[in-house]
Backbone bond lengths (Angstrom), bond angles and torsions (degrees), N, CA, C in turn:
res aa  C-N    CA-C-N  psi(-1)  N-CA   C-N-CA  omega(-1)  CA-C   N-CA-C  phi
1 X - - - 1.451 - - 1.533 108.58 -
2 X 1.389 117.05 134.63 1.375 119.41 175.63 1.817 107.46 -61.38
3 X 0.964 86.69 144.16 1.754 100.24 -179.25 1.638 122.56 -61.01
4 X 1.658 98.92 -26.12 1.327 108.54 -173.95 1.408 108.25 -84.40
5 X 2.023 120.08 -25.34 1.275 115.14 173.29 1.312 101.49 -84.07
6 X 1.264 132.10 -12.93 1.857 120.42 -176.04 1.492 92.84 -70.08
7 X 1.251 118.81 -49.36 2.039 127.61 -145.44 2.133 82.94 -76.34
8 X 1.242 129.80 -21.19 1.286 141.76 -150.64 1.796 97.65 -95.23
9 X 1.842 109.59 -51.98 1.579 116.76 164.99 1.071 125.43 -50.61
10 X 1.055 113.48 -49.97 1.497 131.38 -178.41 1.505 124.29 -55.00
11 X 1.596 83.01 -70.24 1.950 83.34 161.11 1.438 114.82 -37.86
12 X 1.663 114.13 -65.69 1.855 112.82 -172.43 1.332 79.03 -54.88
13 X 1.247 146.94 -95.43 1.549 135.17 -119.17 1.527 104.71 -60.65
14 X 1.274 128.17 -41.80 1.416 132.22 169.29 1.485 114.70 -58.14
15 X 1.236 120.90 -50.71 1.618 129.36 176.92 1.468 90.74 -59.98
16 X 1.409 147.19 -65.10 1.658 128.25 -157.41 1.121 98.95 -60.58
17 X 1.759 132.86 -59.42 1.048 151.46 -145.55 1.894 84.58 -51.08
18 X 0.782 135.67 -44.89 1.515 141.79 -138.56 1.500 97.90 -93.20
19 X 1.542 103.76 -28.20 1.539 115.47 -176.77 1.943 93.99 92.74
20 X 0.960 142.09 17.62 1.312 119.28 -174.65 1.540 109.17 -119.33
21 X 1.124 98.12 155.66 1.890 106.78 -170.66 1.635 97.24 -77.49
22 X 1.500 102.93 175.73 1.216 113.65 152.84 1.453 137.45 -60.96
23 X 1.498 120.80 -28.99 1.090 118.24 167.85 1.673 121.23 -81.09
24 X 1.372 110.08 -20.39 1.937 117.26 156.74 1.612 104.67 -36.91
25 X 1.412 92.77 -67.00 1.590 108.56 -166.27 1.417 132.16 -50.59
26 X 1.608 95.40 -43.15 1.456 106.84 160.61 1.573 116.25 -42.18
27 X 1.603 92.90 -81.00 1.820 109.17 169.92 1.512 127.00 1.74
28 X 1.877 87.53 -76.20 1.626 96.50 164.25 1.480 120.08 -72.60
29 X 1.279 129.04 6.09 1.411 116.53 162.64 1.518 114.52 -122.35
30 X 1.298 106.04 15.77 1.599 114.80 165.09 1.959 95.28 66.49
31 X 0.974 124.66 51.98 1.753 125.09 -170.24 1.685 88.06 -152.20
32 X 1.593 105.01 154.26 1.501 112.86 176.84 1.673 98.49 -95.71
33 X 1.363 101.07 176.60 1.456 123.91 -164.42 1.592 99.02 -73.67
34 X 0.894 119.10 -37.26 1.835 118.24 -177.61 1.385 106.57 -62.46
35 X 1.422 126.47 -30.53 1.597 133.73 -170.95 1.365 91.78 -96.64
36 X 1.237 140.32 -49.99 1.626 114.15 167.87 1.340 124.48 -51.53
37 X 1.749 115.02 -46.62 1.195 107.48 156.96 1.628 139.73 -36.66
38 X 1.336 91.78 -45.07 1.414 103.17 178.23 1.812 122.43 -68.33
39 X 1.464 89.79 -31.99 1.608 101.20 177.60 1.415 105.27 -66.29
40 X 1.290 133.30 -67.83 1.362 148.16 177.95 1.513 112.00 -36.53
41 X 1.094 108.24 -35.83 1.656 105.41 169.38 1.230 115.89 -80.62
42 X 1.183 114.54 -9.15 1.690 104.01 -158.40 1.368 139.24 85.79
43 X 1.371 121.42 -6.71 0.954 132.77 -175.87 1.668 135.19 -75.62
44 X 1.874 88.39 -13.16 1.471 119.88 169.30 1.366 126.57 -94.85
45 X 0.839 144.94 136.73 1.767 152.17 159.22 1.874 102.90 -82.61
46 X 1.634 109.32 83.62 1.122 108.44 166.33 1.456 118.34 -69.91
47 X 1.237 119.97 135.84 1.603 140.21 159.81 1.696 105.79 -41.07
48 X 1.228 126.26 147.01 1.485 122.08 156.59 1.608 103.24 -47.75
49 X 1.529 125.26 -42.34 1.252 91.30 178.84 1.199 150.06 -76.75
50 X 1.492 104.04 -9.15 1.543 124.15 -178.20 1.652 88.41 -79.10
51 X 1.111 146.92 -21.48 1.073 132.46 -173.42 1.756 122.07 -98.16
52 X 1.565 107.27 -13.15 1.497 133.05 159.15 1.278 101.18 -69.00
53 X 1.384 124.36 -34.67 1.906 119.61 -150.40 2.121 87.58 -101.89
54 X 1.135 123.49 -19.74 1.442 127.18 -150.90 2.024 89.67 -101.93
55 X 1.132 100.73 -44.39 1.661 120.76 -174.67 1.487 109.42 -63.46
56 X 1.428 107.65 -35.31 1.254 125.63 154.77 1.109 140.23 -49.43
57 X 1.324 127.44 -71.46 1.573 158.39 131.44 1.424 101.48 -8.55
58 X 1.502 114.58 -54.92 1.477 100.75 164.54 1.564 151.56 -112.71
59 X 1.421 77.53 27.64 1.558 107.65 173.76 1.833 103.57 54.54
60 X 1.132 92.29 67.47 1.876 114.70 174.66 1.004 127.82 -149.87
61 X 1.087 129.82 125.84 1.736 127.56 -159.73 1.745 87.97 -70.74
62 X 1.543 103.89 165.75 1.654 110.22 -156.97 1.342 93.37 -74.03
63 X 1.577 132.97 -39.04 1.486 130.71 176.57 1.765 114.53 -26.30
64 X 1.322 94.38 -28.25 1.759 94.90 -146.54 1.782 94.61 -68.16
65 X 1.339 96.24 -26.90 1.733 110.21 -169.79 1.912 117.62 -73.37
66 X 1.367 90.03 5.78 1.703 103.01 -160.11 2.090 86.98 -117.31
67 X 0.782 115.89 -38.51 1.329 127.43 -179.73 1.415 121.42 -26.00
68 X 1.342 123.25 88.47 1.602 126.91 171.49 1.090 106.00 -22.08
69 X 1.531 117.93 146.90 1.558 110.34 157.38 1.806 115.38 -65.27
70 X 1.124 111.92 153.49 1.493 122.78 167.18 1.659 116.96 -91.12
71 X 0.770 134.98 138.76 1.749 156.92 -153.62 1.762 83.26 -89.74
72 X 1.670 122.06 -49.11 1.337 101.83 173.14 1.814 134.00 -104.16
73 X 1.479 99.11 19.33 0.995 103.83 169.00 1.641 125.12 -79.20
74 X 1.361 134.93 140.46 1.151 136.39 164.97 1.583 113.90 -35.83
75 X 1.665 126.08 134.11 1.191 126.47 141.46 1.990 112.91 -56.49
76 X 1.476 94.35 150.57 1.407 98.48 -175.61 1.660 118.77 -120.29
């Protein structure tokens, strides 16, 4: 899996998990809802910093965003 759609899952799976929309997420990362969108798909090549400012936002150290899926974790 490309790295940019893993760092892209994670966010959505971390952002629902939290209960918050895309436009929350933005908010706390000062970015509009189309660029979260866009991140979450993959369709973006985030910077380390968008991924410091996103890791943030959801109160997760930046590792958490790099994180293979798990075989027993829930789809989200």
């Amino acid at each position: 899996m490309e790295i940019r759609r893993l760092v892209g899952l994670n966010i959505r799976r971390l952002r629902m998990a939290k209960g918050l929309s895309q436009d929350e997420l933005g908010a706390r990362m000062s970015a509009e809802q189309g660029y979260i969108s866009r991140l979450e798909a993959g369709t973006l090549n985030p910077t380390i910093d968008t991924v410091g400012l996103a890791a943030k936002a959801l109160n997760v150290p930046p590792a958490a965003l790099f994180e293979a899926p798990s075989p027993n974790r829930k789809k989200t």
